[in-house]
C-alpha positions in Angstrom: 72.2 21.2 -139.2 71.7 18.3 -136.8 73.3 15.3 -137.4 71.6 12.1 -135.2 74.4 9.5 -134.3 73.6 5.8 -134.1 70.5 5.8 -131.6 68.7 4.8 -134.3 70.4 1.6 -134.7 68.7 0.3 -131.1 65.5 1.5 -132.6 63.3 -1.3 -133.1 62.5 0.1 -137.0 65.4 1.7 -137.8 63.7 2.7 -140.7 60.5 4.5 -139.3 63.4 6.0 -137.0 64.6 7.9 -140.3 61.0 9.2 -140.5 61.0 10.6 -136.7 64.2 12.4 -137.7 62.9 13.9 -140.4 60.2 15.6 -137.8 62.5 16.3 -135.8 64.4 18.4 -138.2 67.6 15.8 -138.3 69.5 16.4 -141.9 71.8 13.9 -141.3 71.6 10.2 -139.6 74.7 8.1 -139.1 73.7 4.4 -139.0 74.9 0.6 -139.1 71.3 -0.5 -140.0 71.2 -1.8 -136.9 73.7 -4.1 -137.3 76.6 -4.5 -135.3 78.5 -3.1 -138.4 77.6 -1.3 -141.9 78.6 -4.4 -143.9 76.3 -6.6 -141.9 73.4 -3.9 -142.2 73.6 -2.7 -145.4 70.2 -4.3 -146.2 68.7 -2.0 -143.7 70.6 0.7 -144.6 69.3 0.6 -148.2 66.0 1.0 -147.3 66.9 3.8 -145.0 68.5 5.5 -147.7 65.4 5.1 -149.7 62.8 6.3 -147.2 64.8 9.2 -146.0 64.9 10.6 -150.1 66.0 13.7 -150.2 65.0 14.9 -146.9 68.2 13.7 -145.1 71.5 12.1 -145.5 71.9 8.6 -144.5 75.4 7.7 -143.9 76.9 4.2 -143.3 78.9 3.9 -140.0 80.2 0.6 -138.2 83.0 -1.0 -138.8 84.1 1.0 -142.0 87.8 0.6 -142.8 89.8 1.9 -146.1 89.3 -1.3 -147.4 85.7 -1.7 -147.8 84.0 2.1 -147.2 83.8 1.8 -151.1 82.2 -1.6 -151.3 79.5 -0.5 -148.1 79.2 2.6 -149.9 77.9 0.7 -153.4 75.7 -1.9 -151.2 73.5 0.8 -149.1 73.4 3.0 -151.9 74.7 5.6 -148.9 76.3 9.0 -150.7 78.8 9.4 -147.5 80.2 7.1 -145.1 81.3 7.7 -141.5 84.5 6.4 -139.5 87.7 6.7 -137.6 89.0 4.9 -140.0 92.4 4.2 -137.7 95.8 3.2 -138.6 99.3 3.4 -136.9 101.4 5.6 -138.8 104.7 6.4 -137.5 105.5 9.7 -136.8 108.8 12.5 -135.4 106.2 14.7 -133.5 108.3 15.6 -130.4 105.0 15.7 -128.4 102.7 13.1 -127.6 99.4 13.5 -125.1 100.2 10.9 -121.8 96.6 10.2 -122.8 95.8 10.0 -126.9 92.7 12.3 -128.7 91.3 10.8 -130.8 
């Protein structure tokens, strides 16, 4: 399956972007609404969410954190959610990359 990232959030209709997926053959689109964030485009989102149906996955991305994937997740009425969702945790690994993977 072919997931699209968040191209279509530069898309002037971000919506009617979720339709070109779908002819394309994308089952998955990861999107901010075209926000700068998911929280900010959860409008958006909600009516991607609603025009994709069952013919792909919309799932929030932008600026999720622990703290409010549940809350974006309830406002877009998006099943799945996307993010790094980074933290510093300390750690006794012996080994550490000069430059970090993340």
């Amino acid at each position: 399956p072919l997931t699209f990232h968040r191209a279509v959030d530069v898309a002037a209709d971000p919506v009617a972007a979720v339709e070109a997926c779908v002819r394309c053959g994308v089952r998955r689109v990861l999107s901010s609404g075209g926000a700068p964030d998911a929280t900010a485009g959860a409008a958006v989102l909600r009516r991607m969410v609603a025009a994709a149906g069952e013919r792909l996955t919309v799932a929030a991305a932008g600026g999720l954190s622990e703290g409010n994937a549940a809350s974006i997740a309830a406002a877009s009425g998006a099943d799945e959610v996307h993010g790094s969702l980074r933290c510093v945790q300390g750690s006794a690994m012996l080994h550490r990359p000069e430059t970090p993977v993340y």
